[in-house]
C-alpha positions as YAML, in Angstrom:
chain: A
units: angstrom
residues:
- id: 1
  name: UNK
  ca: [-15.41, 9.14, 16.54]
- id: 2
  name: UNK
  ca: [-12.78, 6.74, 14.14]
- id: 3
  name: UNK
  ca: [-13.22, 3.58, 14.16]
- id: 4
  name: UNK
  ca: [-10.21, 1.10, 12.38]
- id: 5
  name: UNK
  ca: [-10.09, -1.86, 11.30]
- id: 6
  name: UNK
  ca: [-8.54, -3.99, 8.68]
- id: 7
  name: UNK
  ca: [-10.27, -6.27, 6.28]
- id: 8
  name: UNK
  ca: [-9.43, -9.23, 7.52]
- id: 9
  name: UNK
  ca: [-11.60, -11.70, 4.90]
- id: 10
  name: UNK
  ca: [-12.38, -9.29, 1.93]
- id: 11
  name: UNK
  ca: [-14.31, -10.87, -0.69]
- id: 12
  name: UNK
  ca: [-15.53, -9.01, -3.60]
- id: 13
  name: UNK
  ca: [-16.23, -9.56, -7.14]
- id: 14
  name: UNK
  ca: [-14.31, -7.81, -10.04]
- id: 15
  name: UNK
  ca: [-15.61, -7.11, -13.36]
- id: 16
  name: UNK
  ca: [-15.02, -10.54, -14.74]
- id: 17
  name: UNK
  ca: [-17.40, -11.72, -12.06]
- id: 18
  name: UNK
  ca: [-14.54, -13.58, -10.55]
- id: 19
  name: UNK
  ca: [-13.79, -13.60, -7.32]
- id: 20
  name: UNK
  ca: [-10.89, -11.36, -5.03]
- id: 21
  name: UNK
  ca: [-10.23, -12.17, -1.56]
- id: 22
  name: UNK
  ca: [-7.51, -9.82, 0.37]
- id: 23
  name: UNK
  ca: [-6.78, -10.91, 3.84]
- id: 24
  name: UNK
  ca: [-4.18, -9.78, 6.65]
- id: 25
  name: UNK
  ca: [-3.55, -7.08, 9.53]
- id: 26
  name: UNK
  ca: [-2.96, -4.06, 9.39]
- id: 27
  name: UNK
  ca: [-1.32, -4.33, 12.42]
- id: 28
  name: UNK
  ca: [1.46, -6.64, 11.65]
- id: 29
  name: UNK
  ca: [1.74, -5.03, 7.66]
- id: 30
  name: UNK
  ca: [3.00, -8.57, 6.60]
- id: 31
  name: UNK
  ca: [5.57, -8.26, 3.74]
- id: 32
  name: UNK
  ca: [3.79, -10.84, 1.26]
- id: 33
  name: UNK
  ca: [-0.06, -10.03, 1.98]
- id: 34
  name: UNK
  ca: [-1.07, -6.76, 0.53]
- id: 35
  name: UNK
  ca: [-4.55, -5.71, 2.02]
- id: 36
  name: UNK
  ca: [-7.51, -3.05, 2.19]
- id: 37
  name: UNK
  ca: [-8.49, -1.05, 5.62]
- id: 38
  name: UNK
  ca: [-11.03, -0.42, 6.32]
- id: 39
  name: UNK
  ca: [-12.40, 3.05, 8.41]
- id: 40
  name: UNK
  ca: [-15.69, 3.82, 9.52]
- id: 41
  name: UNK
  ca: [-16.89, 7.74, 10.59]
- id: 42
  name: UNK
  ca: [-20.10, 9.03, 11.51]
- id: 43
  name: UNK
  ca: [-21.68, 5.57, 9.66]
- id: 44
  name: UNK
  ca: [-19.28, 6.00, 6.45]
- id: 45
  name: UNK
  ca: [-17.43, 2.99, 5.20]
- id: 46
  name: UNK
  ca: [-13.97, 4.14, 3.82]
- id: 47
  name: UNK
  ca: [-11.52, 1.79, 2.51]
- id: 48
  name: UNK
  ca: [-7.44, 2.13, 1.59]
- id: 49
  name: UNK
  ca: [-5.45, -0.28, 0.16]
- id: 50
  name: UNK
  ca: [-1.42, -0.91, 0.86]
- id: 51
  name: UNK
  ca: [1.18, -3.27, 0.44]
- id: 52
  name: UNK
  ca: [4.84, -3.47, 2.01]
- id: 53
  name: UNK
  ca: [8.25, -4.48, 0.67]
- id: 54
  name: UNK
  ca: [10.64, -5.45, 3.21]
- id: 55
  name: UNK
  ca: [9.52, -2.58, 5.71]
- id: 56
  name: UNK
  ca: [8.47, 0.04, 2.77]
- id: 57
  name: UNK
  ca: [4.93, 0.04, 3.12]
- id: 58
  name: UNK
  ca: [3.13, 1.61, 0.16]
- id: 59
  name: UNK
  ca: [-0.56, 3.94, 0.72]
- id: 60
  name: UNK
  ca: [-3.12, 4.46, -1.65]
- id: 61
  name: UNK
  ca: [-6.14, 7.05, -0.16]
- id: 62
  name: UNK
  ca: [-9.46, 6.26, 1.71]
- id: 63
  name: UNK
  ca: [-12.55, 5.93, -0.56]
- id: 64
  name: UNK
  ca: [-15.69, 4.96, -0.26]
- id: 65
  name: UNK
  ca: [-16.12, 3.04, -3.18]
- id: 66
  name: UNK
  ca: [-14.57, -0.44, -2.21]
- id: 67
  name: UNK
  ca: [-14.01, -1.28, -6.26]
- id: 68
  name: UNK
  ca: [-11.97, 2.16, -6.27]
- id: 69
  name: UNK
  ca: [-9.63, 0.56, -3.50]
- id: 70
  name: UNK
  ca: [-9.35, -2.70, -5.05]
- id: 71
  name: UNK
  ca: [-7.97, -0.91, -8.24]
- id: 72
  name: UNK
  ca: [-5.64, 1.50, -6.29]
- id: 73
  name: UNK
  ca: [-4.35, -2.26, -4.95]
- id: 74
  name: UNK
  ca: [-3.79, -3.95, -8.58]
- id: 75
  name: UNK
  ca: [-1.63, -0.40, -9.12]
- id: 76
  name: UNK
  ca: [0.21, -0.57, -5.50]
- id: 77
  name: UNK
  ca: [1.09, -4.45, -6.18]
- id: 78
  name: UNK
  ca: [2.18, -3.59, -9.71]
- id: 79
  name: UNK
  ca: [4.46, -1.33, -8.44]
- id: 80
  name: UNK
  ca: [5.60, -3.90, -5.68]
- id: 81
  name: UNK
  ca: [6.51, -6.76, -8.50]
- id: 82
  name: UNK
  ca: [7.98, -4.54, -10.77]
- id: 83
  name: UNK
  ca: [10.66, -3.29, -8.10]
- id: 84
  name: UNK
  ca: [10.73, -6.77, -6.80]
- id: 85
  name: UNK
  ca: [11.61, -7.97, -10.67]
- id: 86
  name: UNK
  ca: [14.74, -5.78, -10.51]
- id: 87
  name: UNK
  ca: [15.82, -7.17, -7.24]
- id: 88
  name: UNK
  ca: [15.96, -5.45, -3.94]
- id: 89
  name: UNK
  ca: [19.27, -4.53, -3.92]
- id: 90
  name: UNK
  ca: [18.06, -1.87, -6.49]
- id: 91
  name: UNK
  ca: [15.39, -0.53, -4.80]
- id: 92
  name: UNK
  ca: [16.16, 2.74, -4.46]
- id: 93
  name: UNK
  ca: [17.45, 3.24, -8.16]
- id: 94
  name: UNK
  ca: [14.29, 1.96, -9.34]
- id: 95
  name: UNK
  ca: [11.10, 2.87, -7.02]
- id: 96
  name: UNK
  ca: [10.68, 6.09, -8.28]
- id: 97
  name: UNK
  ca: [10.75, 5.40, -11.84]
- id: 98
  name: UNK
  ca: [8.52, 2.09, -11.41]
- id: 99
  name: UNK
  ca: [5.81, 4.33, -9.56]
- id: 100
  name: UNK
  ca: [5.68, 6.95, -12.00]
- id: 101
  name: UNK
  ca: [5.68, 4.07, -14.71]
- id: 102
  name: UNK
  ca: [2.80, 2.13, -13.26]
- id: 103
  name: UNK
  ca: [0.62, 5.10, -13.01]
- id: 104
  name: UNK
  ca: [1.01, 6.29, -16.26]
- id: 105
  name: UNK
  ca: [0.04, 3.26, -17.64]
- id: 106
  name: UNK
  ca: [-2.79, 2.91, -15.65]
- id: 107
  name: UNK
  ca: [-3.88, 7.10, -16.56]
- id: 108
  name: UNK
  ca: [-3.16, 8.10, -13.23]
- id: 109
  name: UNK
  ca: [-0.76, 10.67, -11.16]
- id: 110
  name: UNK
  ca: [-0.07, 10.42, -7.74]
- id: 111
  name: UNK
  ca: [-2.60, 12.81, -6.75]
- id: 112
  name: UNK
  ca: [-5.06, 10.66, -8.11]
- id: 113
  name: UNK
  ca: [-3.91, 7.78, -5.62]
- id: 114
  name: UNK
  ca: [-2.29, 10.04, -3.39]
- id: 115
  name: UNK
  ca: [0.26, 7.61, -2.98]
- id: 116
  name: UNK
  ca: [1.49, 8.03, 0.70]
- id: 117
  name: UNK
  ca: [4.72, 5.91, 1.97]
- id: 118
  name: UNK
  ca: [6.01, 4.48, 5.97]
- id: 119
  name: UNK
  ca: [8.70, 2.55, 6.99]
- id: 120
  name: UNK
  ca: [8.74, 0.04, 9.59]
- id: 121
  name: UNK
  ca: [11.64, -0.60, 11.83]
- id: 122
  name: UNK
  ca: [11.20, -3.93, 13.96]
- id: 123
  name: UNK
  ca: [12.52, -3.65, 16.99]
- id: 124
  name: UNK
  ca: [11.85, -6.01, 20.66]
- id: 125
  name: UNK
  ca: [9.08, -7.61, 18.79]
- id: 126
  name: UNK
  ca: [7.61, -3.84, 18.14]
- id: 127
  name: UNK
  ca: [7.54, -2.39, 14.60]
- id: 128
  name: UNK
  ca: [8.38, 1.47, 14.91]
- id: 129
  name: UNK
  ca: [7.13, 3.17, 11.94]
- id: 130
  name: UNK
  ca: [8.09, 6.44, 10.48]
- id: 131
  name: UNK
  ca: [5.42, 9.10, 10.28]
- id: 132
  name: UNK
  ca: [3.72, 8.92, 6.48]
- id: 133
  name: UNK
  ca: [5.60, 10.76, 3.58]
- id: 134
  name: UNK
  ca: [3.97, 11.32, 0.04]
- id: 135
  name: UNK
  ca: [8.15, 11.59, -1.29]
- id: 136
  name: UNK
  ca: [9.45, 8.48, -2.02]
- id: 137
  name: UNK
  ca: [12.47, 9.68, -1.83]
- id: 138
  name: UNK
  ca: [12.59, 10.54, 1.80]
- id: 139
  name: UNK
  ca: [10.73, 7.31, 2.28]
- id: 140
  name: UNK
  ca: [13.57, 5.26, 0.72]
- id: 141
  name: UNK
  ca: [16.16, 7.24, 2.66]
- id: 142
  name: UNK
  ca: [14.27, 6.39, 6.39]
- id: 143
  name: UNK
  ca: [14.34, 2.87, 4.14]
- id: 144
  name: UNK
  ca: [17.88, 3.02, 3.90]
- id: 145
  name: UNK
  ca: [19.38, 3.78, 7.22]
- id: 146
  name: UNK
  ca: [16.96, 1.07, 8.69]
- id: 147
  name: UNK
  ca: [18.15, -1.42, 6.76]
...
């Protein structure tokens, strides 16, 4: 027996001792608030973080160590600005190389993350998504005929 949720009020300390708060629904996958779900199974806590960008909506894997997700997040919103810095219009000549960018620099391959991707078509108040890819590219191409 599953049980989801989303995080709605995360707070957790990060190494500095400062403070990290992550709060939204993973329901409604709002564009600006990037977020950690939470999933608990036979009394296990797992957590995944994700972000979106207009529709795109960017997966990092369940782990049980809640510091773990909070770094996948840093990477997945590091990835978000730095497509966001070339401007939208470029999205799909710069995701790809952004991603593999950002997790280099950060020692990691997708594997590691296991970076999963959706899109969201909103549609009669309803968001349709897209079953989950781990290829960007078909992710972007979904991306593309929604838009």
């Amino acid at each position: 027996d599953v049980h989801w949720s989303s995080v709605t009020s995360l707070e957790a300390t990060n190494q500095d001792g400062g403070g990290l708060s992550c709060c939204g629904d993973s329901g409604s996958k709002i564009d600006s608030v990037p977020c950690i779900i939470r999933q608990t199974h036979k009394g296990k806590t797992w957590y995944s973080a994700f972000t979106t960008l207009n529709n795109l909506t960017f997966y990092a894997r369940f782990v049980t160590d809640l510091r773990l997700a909070l770094d996948f997040l840093a990477v997945l919103m590091e990835i978000r600005q730095r497509i966001i810095a070339h401007g939208m219009s470029y999205i799909q000549h710069v995701a790809c190389n952004e991603v593999a960018t950002v997790l280099q620099e950060h020692g990691l391959q997708q594997q590691d993350i296991s970076l999963s991707f959706r899109v969201g078509l909103r549609w009669m108040g309803f968001t349709l998504d897209t079953p989950k890819t781990r290829h960007l590219e078909c992710a972007l191409e979904a991306w593309r005929a929604f838009g």
